[in-house]
N, C-alpha and C positions, 0 to 999 in steps of 0.2 A: 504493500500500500504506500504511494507516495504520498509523503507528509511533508515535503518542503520547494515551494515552488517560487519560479523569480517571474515579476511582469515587468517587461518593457512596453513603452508607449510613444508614441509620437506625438513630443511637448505641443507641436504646434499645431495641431490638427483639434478643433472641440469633437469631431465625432469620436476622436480616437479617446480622448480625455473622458469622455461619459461611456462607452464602452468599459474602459480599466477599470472605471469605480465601477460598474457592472460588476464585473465579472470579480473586482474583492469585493463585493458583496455575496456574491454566492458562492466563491471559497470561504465566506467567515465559518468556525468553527471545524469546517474540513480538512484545512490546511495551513501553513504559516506561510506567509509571504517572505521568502530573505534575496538576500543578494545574488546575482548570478552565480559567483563563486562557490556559494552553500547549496544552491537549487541542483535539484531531481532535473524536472524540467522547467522549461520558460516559456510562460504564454508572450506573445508577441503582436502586441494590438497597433495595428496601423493599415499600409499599405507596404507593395513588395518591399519599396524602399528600405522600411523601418527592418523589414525582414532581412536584407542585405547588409543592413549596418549591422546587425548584432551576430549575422552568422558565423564571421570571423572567428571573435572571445568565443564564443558557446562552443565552437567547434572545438577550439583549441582546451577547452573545460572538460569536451565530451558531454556535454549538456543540449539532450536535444528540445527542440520547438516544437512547441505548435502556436501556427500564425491564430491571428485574426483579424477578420478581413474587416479594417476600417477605409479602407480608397477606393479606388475604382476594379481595374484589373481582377487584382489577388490572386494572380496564376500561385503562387507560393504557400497559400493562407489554407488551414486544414478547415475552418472554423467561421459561418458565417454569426450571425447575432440571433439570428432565429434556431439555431444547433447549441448554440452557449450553454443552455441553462442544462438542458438532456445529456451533453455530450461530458461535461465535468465529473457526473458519477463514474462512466467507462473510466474516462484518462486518471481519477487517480487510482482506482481499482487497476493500473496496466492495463489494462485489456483495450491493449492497442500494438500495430508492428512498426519499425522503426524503419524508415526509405534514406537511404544515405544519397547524399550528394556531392560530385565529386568539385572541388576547390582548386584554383589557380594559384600557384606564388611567384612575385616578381620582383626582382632586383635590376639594376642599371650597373654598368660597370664593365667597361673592355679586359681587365683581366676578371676572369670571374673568382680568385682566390680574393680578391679584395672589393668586392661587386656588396653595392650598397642594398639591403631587404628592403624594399617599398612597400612590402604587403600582401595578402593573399586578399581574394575574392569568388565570388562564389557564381557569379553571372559573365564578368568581361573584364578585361586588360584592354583600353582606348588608349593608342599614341595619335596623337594629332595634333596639327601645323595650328600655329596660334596667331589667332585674326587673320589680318591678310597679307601673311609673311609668303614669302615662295611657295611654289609647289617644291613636296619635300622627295629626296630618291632616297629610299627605303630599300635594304637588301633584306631578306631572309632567308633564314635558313632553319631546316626542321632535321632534327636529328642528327644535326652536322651536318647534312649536305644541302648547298645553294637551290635553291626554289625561285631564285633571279633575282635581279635588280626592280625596283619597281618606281613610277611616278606616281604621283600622288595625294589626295592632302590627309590620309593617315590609315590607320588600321585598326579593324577589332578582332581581339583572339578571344572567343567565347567558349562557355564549357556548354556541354547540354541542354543546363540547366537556364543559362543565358543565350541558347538560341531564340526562345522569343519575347528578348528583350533588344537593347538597340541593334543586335545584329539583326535581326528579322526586318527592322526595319531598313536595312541599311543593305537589305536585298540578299539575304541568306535565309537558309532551310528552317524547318523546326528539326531539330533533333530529340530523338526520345531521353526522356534522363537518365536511363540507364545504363544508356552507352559510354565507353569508354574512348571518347573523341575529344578535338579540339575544332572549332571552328572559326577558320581566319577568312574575314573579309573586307576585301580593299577597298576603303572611300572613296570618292570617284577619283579611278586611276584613270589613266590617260598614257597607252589607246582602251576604251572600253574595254576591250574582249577581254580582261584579265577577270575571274568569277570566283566567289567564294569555293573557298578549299576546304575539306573536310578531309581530317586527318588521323591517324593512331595518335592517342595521347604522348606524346614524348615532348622532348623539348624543344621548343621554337625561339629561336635570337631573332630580333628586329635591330641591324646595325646602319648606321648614318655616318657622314662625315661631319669635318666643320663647316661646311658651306650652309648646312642647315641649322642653324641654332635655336631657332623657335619653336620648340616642340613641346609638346603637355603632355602626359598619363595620366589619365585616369582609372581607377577602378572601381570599378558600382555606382558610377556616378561622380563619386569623390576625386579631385583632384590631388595625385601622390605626386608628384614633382613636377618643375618645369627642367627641362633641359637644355642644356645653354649653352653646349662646350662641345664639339668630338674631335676627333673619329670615339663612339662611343657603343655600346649592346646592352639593349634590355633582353631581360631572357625572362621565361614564361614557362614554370616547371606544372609537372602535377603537384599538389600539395600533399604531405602528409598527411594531412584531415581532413576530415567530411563531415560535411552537415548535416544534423539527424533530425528529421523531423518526423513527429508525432503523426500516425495513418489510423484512424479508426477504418471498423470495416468497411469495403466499399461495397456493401451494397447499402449503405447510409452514405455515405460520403462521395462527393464525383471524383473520378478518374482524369489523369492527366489529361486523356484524346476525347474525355468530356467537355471538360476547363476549356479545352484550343476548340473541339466546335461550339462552344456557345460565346466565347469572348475572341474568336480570331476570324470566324469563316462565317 
């Protein structure tokens, strides 16, 4: 019986705000609310975003989630507000399976013994050209071997699970979460014909020179560094950890290829 659970929320959302007090209202006497670091598991009241923020720490805790869907989307979210009040007796009872998800991590750095950690993320790794600096040439390389030089104004290396977030939009596949893939896709490169790539999970370098200085990373959104300086390589490993998230049964709960036909097609 789980008896210690963490809530994250998203400060700035009011739906997300009356949601959490919800939902410690109907953990009162159930459960104790403590800090991530103490928690069993962590509800996650918001939108994917808030889910992405926190996946990271939780993964790296081994503390799994279950979202709840305060935004719009909620591809991520196990939990709508009409399931909240039913679905609390199962989750602390266990009686639930855990769906792992697999995690990126990214460092910058041309020797890679001294290559700086930017961070793991659980949806995308974005390099892109900053405002209206050049177009950027971009070499990659996957697994050690050159995949070519490429033009461009930047790139997304997505997991899975991040296929239908900005790489979907950005004119790449949905991939099932299960898979054990990467998926890089080039912003508008130039000539056209260059198409997202789908790959064996291994390692992917994105290297530059100095002619291009204006560059960003992003991950989940977030911005992890600008880069100012080469000849330079971000590299983009599998992460040691993976994100757990809380599954009741599905024939209560929708399915991933539910979630993409009713909120993609």
């Amino acid at each position: 019986m789980i008896s210690r659970v963490a809530i994250l929320a998203h400060s700035g959302k009011s739906e997300a705000k009356r949601l959490s007090a919800k939902l410690r209202r109907v953990l009162a006497r159930k459960a104790s609310v403590v800090g991530l670091d103490r928690a069993e598991i962590c509800f996650v009241v918001g939108g994917d975003g808030t889910i992405l923020r926190a996946a990271p720490e939780a993964a790296r805790l081994g503390v799994p989630l279950v979202g709840v869907n305060a935004g719009r989307l909620g591809f991520l979210a196990e939990l709508s507000e009409d399931r909240l009040g039913a679905s609390i007796g199962p989750i602390l009872a266990e009686k639930f399976s855990i769906e792992e998800r697999r995690m990126i991590e990214v460092s910058v750095g041309k020797d890679r013994r001294k290559a700086r950690k930017l961070g793991v993320a659980l949806n995308e790794m974005l390099i892109v050209r900053e405002g209206l600096s050049r177009i950027a040439e971009l070499s990659i390389f996957i697994g050690g071997e050159s995949a070519g030089l490429f033009s461009l104004d930047g790139v997304i290396v997505a997991t899975p699970t991040g296929s239908t977030g900005h790489a979907l939009a950005a004119g790449g596949p949905v991939l099932a979460p299960e898979l054990g893939a990467f998926l890089i896709v080039p912003l508008c490169p130039h000539p056209p014909r260059v198409r997202p790539m789908v790959i064996e999970e291994k390692e992917v370098e994105i290297a530059w020179t100095g002619r291009y200085p204006d560059l960003r990373v992003m991950l989940d959104g977030r911005k992890a560094a600008n880069l100012t300086s080469g000849p330079n390589t971000l590299r983009i490993l599998p992460s040691p950890y993976t994100a757990k998230f809380v599954r009741l049964n599905r024939r209560e709960a929708p399915s991933f290829f539910h979630i993409v036909r009713e909120k993609l097609i």
